[in-house]
MMTF fields as JSON, N, C-alpha, C and O atoms, coordinates in Angstrom:
{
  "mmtfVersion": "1.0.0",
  "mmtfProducer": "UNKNOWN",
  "numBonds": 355,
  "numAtoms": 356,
  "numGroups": 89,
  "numChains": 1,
  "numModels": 1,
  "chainsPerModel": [1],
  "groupsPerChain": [89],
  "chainIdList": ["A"],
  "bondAtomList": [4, 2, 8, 6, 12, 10, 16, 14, 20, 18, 24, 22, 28, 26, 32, 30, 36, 34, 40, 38, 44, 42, 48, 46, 52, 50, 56, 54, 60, 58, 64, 62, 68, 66, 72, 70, 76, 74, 80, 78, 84, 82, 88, 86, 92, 90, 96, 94, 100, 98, 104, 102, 108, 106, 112, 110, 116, 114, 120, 118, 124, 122, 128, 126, 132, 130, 136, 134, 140, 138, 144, 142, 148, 146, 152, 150, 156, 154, 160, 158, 164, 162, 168, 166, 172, 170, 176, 174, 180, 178, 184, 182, 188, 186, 192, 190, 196, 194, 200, 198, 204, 202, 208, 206, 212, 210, 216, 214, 220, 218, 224, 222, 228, 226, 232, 230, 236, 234, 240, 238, 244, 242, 248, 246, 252, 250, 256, 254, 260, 258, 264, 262, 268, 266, 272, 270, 276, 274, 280, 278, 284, 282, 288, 286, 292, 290, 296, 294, 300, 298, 304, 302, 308, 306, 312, 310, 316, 314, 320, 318, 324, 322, 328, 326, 332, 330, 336, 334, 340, 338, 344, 342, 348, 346, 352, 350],
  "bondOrderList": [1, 1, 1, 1, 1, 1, 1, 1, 1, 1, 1, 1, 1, 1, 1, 1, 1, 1, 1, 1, 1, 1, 1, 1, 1, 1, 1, 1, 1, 1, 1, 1, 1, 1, 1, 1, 1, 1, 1, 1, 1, 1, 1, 1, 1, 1, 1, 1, 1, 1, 1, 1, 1, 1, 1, 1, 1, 1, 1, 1, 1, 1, 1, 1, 1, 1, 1, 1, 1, 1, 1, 1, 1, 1, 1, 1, 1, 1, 1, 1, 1, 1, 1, 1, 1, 1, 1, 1],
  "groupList": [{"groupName": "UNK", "atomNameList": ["N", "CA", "C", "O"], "elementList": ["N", "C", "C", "O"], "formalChargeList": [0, 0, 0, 0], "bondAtomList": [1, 0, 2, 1, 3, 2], "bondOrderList": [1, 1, 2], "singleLetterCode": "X", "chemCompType": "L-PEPTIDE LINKING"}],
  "groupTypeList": [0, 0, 0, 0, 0, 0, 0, 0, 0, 0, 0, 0, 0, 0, 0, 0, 0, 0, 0, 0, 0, 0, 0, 0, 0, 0, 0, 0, 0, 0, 0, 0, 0, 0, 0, 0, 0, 0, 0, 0, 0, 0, 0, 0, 0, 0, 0, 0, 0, 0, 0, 0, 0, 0, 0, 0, 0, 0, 0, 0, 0, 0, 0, 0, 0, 0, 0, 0, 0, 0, 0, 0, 0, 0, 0, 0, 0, 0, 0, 0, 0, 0, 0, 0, 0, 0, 0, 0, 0],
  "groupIdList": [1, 2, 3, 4, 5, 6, 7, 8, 9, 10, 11, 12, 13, 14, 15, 16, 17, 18, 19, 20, 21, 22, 23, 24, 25, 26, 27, 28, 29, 30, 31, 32, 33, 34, 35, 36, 37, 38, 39, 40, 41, 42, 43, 44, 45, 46, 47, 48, 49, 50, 51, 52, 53, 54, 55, 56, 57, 58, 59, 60, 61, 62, 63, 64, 65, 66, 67, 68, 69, 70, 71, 72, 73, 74, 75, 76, 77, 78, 79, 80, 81, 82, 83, 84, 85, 86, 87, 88, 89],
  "secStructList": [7, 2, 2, 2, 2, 2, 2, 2, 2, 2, 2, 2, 2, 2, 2, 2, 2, 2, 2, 2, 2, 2, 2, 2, 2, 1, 7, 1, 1, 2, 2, 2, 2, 2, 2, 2, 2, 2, 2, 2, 2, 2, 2, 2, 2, 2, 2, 2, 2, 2, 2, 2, 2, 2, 2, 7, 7, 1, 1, 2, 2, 2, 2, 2, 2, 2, 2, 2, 2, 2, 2, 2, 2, 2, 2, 2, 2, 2, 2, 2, 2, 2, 2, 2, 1, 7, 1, 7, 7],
  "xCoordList": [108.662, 109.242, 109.013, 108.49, 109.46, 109.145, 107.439, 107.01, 106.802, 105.05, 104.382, 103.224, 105.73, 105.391, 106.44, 105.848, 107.35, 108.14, 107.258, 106.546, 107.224, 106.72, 105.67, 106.008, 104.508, 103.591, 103.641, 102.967, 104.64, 105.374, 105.843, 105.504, 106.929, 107.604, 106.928, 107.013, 106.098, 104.456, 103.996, 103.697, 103.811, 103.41, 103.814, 103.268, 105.303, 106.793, 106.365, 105.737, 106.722, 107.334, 105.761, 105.776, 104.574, 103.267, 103.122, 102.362, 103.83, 103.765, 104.956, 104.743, 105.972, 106.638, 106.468, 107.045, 105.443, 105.107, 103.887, 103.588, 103.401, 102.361, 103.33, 103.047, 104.349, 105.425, 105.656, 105.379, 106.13, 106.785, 105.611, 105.843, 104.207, 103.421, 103.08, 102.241, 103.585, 103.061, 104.294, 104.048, 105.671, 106.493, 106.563, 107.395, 105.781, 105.405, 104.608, 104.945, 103.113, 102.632, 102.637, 102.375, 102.983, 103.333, 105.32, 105.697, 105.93, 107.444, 107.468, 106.654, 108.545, 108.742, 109.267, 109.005, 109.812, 110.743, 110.063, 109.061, 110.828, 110.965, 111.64, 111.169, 113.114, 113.861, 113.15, 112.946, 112.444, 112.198, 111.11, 111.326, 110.165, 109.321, 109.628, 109.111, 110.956, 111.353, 112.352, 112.751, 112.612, 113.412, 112.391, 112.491, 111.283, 109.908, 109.385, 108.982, 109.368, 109.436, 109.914, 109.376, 110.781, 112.154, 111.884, 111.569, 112.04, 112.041, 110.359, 110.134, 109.396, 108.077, 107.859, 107.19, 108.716, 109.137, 109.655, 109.334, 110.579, 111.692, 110.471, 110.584, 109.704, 109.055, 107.721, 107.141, 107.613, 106.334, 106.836, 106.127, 108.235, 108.809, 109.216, 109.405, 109.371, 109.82, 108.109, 107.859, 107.268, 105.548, 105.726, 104.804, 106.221, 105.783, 106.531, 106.094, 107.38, 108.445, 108.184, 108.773, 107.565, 107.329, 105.821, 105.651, 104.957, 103.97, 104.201, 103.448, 105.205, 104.884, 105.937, 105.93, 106.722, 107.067, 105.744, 105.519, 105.115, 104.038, 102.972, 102.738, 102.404, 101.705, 102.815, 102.342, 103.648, 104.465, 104.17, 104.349, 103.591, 103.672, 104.817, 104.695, 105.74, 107.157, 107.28, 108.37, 105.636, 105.997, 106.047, 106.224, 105.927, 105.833, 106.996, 107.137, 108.003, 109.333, 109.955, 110.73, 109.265, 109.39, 109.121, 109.911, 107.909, 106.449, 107.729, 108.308, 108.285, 108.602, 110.13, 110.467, 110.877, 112.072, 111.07, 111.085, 110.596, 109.836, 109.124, 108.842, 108.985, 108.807, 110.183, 110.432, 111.059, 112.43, 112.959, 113.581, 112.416, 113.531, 112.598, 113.133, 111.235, 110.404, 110.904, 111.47, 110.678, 111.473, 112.644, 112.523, 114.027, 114.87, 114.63, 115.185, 114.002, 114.243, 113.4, 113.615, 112.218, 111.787, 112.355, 112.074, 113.222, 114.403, 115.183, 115.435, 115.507, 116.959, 115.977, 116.421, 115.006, 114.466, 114.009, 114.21, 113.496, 112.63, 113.733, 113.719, 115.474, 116.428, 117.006, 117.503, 116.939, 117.53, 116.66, 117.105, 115.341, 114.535, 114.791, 115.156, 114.594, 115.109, 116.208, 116.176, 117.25, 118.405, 118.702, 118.915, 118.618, 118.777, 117.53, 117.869, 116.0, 115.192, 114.274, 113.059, 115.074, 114.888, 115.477, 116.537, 114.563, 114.984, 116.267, 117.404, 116.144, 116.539, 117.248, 116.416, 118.596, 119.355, 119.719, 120.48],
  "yCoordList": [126.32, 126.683, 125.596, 125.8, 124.42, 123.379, 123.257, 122.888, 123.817, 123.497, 124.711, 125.047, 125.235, 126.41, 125.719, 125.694, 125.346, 124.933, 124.335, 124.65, 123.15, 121.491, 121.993, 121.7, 122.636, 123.119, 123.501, 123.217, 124.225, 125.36, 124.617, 124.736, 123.701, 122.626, 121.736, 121.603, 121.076, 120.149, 120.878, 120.222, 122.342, 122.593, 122.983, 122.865, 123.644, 123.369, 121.772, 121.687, 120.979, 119.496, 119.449, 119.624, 119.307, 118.96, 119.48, 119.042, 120.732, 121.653, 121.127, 121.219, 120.68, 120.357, 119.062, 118.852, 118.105, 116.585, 117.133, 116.361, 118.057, 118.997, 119.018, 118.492, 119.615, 120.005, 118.508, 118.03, 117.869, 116.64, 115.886, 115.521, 115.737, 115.213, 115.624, 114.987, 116.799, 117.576, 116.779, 115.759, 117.238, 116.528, 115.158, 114.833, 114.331, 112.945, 112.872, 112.405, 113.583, 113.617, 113.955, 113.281, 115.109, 116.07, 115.648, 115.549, 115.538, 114.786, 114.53, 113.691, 115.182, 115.28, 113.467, 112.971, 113.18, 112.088, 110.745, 110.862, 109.704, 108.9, 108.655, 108.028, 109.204, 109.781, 110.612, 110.284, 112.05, 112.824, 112.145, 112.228, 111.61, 110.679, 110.071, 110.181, 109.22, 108.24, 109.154, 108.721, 110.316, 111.227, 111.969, 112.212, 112.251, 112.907, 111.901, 112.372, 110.051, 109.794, 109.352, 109.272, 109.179, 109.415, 110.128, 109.784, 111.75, 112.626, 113.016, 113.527, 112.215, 112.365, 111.572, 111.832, 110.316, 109.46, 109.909, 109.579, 110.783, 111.538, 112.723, 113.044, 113.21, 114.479, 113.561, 114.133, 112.305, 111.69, 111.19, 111.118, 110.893, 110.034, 111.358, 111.11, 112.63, 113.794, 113.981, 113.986, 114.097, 114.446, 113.324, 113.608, 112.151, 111.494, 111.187, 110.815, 111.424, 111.939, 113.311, 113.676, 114.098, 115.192, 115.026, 115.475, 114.336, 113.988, 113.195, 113.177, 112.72, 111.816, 112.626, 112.367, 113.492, 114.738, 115.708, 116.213, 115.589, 116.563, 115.693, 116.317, 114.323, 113.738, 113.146, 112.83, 113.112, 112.377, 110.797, 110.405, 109.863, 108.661, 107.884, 106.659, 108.327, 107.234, 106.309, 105.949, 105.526, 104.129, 104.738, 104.064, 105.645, 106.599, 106.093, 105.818, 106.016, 106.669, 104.897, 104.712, 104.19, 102.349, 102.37, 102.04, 102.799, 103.275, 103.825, 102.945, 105.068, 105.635, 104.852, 105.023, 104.093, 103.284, 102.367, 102.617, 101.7, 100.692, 101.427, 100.656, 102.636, 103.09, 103.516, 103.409, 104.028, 104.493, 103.419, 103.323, 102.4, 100.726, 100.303, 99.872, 100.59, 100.481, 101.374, 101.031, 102.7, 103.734, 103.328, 103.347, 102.883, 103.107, 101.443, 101.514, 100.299, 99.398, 99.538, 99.052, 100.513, 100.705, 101.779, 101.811, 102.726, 103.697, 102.714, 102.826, 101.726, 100.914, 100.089, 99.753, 99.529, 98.455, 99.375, 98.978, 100.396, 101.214, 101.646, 101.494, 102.547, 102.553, 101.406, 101.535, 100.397, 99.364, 99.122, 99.12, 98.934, 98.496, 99.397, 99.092, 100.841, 101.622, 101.675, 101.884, 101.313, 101.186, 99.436, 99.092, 98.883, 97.68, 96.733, 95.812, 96.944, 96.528, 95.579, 95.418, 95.043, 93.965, 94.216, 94.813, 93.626, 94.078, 92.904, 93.376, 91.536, 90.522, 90.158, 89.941, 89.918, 89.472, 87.742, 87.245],
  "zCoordList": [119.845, 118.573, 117.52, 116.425, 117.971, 117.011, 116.256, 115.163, 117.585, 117.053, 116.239, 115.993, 115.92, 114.668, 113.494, 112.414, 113.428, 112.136, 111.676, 110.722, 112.505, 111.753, 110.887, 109.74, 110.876, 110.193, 108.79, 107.8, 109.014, 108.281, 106.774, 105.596, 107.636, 106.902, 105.893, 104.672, 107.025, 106.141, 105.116, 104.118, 105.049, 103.821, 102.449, 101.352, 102.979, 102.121, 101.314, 100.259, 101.868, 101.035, 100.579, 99.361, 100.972, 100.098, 99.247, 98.383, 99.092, 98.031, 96.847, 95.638, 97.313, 97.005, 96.131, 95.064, 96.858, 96.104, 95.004, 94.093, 95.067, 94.162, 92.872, 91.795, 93.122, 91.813, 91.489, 90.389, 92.412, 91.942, 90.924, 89.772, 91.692, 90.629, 89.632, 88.995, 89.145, 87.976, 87.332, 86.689, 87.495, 86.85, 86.425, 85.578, 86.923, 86.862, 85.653, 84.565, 86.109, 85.001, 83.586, 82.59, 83.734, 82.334, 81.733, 80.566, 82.632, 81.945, 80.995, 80.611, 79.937, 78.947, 78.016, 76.92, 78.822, 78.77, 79.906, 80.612, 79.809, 81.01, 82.02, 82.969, 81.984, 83.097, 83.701, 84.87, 83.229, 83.868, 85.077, 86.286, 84.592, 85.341, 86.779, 87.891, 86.12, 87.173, 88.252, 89.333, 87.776, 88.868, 89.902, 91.105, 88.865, 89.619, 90.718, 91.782, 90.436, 91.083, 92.52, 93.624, 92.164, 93.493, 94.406, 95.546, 93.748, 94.653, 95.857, 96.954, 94.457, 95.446, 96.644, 97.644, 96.278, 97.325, 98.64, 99.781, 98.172, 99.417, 99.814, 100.997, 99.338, 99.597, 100.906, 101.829, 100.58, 100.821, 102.433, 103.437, 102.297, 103.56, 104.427, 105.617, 104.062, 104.696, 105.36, 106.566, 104.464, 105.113, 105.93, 106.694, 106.44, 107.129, 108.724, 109.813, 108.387, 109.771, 110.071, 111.089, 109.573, 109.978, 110.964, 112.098, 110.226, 110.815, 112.352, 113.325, 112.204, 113.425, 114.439, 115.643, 113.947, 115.147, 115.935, 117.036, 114.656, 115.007, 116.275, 117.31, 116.11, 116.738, 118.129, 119.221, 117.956, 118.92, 119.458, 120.612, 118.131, 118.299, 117.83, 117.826, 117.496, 117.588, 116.812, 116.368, 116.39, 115.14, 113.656, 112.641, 113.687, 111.786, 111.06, 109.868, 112.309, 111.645, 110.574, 109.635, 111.238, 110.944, 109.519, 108.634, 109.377, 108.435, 107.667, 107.031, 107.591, 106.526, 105.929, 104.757, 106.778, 106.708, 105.195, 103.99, 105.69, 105.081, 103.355, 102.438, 103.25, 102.107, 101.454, 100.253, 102.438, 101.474, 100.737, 99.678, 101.846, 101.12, 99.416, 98.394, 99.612, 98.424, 97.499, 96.461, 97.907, 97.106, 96.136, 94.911, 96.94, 96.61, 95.551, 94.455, 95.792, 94.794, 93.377, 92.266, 93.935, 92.657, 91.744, 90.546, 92.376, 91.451, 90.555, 89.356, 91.411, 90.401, 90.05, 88.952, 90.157, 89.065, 87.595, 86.447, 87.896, 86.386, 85.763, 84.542, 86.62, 85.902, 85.156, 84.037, 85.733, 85.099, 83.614, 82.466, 84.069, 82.759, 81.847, 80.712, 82.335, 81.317, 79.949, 78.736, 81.113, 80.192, 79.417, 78.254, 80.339, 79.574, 78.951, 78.208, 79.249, 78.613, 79.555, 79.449, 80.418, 81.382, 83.042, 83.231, 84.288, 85.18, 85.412, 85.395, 85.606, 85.996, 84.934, 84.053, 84.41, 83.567, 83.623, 82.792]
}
């Protein structure tokens, strides 16, 4: 059962980081951008735990820890610059 989801799924979220990069690109604003980014982030770390269900090698999952933590500091550093001008006060 699983070796029919996972497939399934993988092409859900790629499709999904498809939208997200359109929103990236074309974004009206710069919030919109930096939310597009986020979420392509989350769409990118979902393709990648999915992937490594699919192969059943076990180190992916390190791999994708290691991008959420990138992820998540580059959300609050571009919010920050955003709003206040500067990352580091």
């Amino acid at each position: 059962m699983i070796a029919f989801v996972v497939p399934i799924a993988m092409l859900l979220f790629a499709l999904a980081a498809l939208m997200n990069l359109y929103r990236l690109l074309i974004g009206p604003d710069m919030t919109d951008r930096i939310l597009a980014l986020d979420t392509l982030m989350i769409n990118t770390i979902a393709l990648i735990v999915l992937a490594d269900i699919r192969m059943g090698i076990g180190f992916l999952f390190e791999a994708a820890l290691l991008i959420a933590l990138m992820g998540f500091v580059s959300t609050v550093a571009m919010s920050k610059y955003l709003l206040r001008g500067d990352v580091i006060e």
